[in-house]
KOLVOLO-164069 format. One line per 10 residues: their letters; for each residue x, y, z of N, C-alpha, C, O. Coordinates in pm, 1 decimal, always signed. Each point is the difference from the previous one (the first is absolute). Example, Ala and Ser with C-alpha at 12.3 -4.5 7.8 and 13.67 -1.06 7.14 Angstrom:
// residues 2
AS> +1319.0:-569.0:+780.0:-89.0:+119.0:+0.0:+90.0:+120.0:+0.0:+103.6:-1.9:+66.5 | -138.6:+106.9:-138.5:+82.0:+119.0:+6.0:-77.0:+109.0:+73.0:+50.9:+110.8:+16.9
This chain:
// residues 84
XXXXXXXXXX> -1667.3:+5306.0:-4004.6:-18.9:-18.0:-142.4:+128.7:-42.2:-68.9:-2.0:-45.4:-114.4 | +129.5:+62.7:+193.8:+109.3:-98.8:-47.8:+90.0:+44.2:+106.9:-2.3:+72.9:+99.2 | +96.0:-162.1:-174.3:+86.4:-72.3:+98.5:+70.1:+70.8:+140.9:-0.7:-51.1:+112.0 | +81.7:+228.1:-163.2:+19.8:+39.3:+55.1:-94.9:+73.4:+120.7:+46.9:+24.4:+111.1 | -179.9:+5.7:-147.1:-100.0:+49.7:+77.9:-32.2:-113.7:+125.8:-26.5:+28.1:+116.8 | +39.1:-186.9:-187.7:+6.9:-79.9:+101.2:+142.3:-4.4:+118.3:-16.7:+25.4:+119.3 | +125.6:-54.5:-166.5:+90.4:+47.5:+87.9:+5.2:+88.9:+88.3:+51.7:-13.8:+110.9 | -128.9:+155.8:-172.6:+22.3:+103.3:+108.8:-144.4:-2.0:+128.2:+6.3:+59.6:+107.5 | -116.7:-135.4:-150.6:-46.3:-50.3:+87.1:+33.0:-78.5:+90.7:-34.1:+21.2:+116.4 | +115.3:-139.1:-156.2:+60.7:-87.4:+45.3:+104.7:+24.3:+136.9:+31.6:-60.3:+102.6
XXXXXXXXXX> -0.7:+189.0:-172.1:+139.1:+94.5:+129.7:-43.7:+46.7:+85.2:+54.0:-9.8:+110.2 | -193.3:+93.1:-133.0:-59.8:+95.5:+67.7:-67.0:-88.4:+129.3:+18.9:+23.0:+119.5 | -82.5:-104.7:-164.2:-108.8:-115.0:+47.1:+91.2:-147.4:+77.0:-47.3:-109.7:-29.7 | +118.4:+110.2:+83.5:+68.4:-135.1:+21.1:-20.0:-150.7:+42.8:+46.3:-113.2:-14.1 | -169.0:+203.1:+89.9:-118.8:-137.6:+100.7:-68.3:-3.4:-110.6:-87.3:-75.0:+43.8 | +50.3:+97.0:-166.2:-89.6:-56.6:-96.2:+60.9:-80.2:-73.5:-74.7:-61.2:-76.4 | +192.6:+34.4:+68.2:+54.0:-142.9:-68.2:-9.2:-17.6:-183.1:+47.2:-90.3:-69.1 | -116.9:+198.9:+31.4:+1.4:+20.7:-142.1:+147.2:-68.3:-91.7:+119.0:+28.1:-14.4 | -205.5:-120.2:-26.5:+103.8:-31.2:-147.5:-72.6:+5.1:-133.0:-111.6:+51.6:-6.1 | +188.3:-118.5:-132.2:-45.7:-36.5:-128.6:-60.7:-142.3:+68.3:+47.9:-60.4:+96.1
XXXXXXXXXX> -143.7:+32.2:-159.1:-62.0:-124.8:-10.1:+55.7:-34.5:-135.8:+111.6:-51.7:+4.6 | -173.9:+71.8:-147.7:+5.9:+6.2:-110.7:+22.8:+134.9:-62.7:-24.2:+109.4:+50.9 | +67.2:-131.3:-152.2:+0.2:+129.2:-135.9:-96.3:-8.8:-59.5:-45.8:-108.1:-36.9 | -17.7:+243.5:+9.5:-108.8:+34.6:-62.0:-116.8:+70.6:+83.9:-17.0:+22.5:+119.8 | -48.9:-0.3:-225.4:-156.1:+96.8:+143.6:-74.4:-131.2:+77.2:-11.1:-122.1:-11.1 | -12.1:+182.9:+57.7:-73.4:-124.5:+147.0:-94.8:-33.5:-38.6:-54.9:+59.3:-92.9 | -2.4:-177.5:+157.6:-98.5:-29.6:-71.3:-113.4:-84.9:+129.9:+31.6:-82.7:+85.5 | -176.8:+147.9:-118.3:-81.8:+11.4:+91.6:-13.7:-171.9:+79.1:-48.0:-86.4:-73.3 | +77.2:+56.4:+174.1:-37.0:-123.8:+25.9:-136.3:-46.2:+71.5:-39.0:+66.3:+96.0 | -25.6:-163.6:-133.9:-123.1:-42.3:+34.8:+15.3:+29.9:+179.0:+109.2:-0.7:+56.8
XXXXXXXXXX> -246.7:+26.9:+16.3:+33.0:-52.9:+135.1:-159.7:-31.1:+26.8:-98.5:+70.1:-23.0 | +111.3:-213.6:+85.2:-43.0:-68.2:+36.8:-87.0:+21.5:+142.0:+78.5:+35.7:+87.8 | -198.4:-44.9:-44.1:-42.6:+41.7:+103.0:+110.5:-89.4:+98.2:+95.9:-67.2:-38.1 | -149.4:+93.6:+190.7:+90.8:-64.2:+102.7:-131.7:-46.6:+81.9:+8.6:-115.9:+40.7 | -89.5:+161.1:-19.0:-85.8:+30.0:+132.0:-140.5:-49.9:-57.0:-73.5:+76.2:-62.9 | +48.4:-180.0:+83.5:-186.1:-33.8:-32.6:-79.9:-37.2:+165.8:+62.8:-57.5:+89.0 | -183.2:+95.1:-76.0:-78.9:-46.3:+111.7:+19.7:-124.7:+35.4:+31.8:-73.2:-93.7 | -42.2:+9.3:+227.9:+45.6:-94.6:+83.5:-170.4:-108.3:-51.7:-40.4:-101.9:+56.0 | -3.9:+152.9:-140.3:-172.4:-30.8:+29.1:+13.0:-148.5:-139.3:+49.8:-21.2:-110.6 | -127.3:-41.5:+209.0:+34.0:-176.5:-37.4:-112.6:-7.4:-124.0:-116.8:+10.8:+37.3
XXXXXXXXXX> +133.0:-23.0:-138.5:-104.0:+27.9:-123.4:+89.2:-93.7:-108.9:+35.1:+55.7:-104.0 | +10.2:-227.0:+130.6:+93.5:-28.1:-66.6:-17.0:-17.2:-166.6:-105.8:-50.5:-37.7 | +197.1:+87.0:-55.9:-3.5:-36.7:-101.1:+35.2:-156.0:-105.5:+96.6:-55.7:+52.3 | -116.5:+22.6:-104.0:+115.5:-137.1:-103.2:+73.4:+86.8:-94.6:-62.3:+82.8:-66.4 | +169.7:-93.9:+57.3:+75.5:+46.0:-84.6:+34.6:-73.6:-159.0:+26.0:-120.1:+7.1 | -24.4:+162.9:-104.6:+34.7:-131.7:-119.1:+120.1:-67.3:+13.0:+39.1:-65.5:-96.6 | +31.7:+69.7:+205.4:+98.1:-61.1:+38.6:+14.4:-120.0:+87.9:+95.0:-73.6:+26.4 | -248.7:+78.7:+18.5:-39.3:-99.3:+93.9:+34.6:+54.1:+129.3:-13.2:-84.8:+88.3 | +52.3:+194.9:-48.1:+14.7:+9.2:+152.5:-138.4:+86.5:+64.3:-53.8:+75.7:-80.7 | +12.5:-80.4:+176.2:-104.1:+89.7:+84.7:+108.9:+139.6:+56.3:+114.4:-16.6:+42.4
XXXXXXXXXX> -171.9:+126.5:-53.3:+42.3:+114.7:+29.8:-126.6:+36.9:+121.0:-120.3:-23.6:-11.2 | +189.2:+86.0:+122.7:-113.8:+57.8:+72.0:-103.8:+130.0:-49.5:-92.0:+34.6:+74.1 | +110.7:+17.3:-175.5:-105.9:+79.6:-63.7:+51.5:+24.6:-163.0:+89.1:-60.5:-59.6 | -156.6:+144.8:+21.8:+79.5:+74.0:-136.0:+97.6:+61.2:-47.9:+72.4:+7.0:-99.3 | -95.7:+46.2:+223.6:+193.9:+121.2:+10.4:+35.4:-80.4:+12.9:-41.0:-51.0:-104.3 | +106.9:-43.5:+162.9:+90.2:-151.9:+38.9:+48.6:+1.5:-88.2:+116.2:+36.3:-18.2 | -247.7:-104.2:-118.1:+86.8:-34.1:-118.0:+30.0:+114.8:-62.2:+95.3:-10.6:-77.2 | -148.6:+126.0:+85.2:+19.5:+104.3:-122.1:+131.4:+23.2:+31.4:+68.2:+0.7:-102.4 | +9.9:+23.1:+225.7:+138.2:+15.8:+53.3:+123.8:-151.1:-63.9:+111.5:+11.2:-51.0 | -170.8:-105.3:+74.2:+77.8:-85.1:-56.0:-19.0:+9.0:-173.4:+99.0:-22.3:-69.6
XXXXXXXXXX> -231.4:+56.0:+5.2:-1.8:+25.1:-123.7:+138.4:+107.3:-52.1:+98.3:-24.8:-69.9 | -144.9:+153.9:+141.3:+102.9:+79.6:-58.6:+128.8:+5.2:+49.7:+78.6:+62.5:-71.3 | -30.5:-114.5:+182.2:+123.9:-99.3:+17.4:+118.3:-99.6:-83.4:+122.1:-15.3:-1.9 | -257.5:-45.6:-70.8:+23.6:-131.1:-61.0:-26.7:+20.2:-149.9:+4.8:-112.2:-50.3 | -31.9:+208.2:-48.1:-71.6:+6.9:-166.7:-6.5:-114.8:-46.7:-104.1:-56.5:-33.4 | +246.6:-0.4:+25.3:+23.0:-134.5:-41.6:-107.3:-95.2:-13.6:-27.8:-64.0:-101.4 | -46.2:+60.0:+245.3:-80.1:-110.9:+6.6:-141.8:+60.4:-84.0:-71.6:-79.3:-61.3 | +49.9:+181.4:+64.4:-173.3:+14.2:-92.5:-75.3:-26.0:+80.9:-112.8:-39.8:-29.2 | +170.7:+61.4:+204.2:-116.7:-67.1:+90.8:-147.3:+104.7:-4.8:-10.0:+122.7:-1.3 | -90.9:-229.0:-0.4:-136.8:+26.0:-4.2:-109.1:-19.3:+116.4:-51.4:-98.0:-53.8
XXXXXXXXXX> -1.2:+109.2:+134.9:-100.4:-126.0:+74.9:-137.1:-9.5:-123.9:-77.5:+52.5:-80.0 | +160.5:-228.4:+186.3:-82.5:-94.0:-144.6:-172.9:-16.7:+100.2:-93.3:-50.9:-62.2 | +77.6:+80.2:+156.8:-106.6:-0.5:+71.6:+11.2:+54.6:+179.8:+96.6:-14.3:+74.9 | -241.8:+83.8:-41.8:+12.5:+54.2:+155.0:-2.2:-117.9:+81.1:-25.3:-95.9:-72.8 | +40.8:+61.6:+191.6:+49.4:-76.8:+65.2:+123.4:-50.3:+0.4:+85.8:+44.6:-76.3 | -56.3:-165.0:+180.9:+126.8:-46.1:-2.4:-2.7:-116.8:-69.3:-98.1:-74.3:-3.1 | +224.2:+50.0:-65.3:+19.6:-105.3:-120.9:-3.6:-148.3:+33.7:+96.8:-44.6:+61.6 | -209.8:-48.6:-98.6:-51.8:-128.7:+15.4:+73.1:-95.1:-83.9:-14.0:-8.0:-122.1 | +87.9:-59.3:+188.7:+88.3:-113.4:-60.1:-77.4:-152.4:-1.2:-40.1:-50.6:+104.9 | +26.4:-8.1:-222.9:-55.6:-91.6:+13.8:+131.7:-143.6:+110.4:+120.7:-22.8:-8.0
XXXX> -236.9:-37.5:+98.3:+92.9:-95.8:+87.9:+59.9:-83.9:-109.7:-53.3:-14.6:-110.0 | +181.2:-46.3:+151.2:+79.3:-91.6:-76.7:-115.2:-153.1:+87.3:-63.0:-6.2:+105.6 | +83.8:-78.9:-205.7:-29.3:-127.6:+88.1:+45.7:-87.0:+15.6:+36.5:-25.9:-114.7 | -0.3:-61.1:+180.3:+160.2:-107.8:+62.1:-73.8:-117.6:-47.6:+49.5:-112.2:+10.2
Protein backbone atom coordinates (compact mmCIF):
# COMPACT_ATOMS: atom_id res chain seq x y z
CA UNK A 1 0.00 0.00 0.00
CA UNK A 2 3.18 2.21 -0.28
CA UNK A 3 6.30 2.53 -0.98
CA UNK A 4 8.08 1.31 1.96
CA UNK A 5 5.79 -1.89 2.42
CA UNK A 6 6.89 -2.44 -1.23
CA UNK A 7 10.60 -2.38 -0.55
CA UNK A 8 10.35 -4.58 2.34
CA UNK A 9 8.72 -7.07 0.15
CA UNK A 10 11.08 -6.46 -2.32
CA UNK A 11 14.07 -7.58 0.40
CA UNK A 12 12.26 -10.31 1.80
CA UNK A 13 11.19 -11.80 -1.70
CA UNK A 14 14.30 -11.43 -4.10
CA UNK A 15 13.33 -13.98 -6.95
CA UNK A 16 10.13 -11.88 -7.26
CA UNK A 17 11.78 -8.96 -8.89
CA UNK A 18 9.24 -6.42 -7.45
CA UNK A 19 9.61 -2.81 -8.48
CA UNK A 20 7.50 0.72 -8.91
CA UNK A 21 5.97 0.53 -12.25
CA UNK A 22 4.14 3.93 -11.73
CA UNK A 23 2.97 6.23 -8.80
CA UNK A 24 -0.29 5.97 -7.65
CA UNK A 25 -2.93 2.99 -6.80
CA UNK A 26 -2.87 0.37 -9.48
CA UNK A 27 -5.02 0.12 -11.74
CA UNK A 28 -7.08 -2.97 -12.90
CA UNK A 29 -5.85 -4.06 -16.39
CA UNK A 30 -8.10 -5.61 -19.04
CA UNK A 31 -7.05 -9.36 -19.80
CA UNK A 32 -7.78 -10.69 -22.77
CA UNK A 33 -8.66 -14.41 -23.27
CA UNK A 34 -5.53 -16.53 -24.69
CA UNK A 35 -7.06 -19.93 -25.47
CA UNK A 36 -10.19 -20.40 -27.98
CA UNK A 37 -11.19 -24.02 -29.52
CA UNK A 38 -9.13 -25.29 -32.50
CA UNK A 39 -12.89 -25.83 -34.08
CA UNK A 40 -12.99 -24.34 -37.76
CA UNK A 41 -16.40 -22.20 -37.61
CA UNK A 42 -14.71 -19.21 -39.67
CA UNK A 43 -15.78 -15.72 -39.12
CA UNK A 44 -15.43 -12.10 -41.55
CA UNK A 45 -14.25 -9.65 -39.50
CA UNK A 46 -15.18 -5.69 -40.32
CA UNK A 47 -11.74 -5.53 -41.09
CA UNK A 48 -11.93 -7.75 -43.90
CA UNK A 49 -9.88 -10.59 -42.52
CA UNK A 50 -11.43 -14.35 -41.91
CA UNK A 51 -10.75 -15.49 -38.31
CA UNK A 52 -11.02 -19.25 -37.66
CA UNK A 53 -14.06 -18.85 -35.27
CA UNK A 54 -15.34 -16.10 -32.85
CA UNK A 55 -12.92 -16.26 -30.10
CA UNK A 56 -10.28 -15.60 -32.96
CA UNK A 57 -11.73 -12.36 -33.39
CA UNK A 58 -13.05 -11.66 -29.92
CA UNK A 59 -9.13 -12.12 -28.82
CA UNK A 60 -7.90 -9.86 -31.52
CA UNK A 61 -11.03 -7.55 -30.67
CA UNK A 62 -9.95 -7.13 -27.12
CA UNK A 63 -6.29 -7.02 -28.10
CA UNK A 64 -6.86 -4.40 -30.55
CA UNK A 65 -10.08 -1.64 -29.03
CA UNK A 66 -8.74 0.63 -31.45
CA UNK A 67 -10.08 -1.18 -34.29
CA UNK A 68 -14.07 -1.56 -33.11
CA UNK A 69 -13.51 -4.98 -34.64
CA UNK A 70 -16.94 -6.61 -35.28
CA UNK A 71 -17.76 -9.78 -37.60
CA UNK A 72 -19.33 -8.29 -40.35
CA UNK A 73 -20.66 -11.91 -41.33
CA UNK A 74 -20.22 -16.06 -40.46
CA UNK A 75 -18.11 -17.53 -42.92
CA UNK A 76 -14.90 -16.69 -44.51
CA UNK A 77 -14.54 -13.23 -46.15
CA UNK A 78 -15.44 -13.16 -50.11
CA UNK A 79 -13.38 -10.80 -52.09
CA UNK A 80 -14.75 -9.79 -55.18
CA UNK A 81 -12.03 -11.09 -58.25
CA UNK A 82 -10.07 -8.10 -59.68
CA UNK A 83 -10.29 -8.40 -63.59
CA UNK A 84 -7.12 -7.92 -65.95
Amino acid sequence: SNLCALEIEACNNPHLNLRVDYQGECKQQNQCPTLCTQQYDPVCGADGKTYGNSCELGVASCNNPQLNLKIAYKGACNFPQQQT
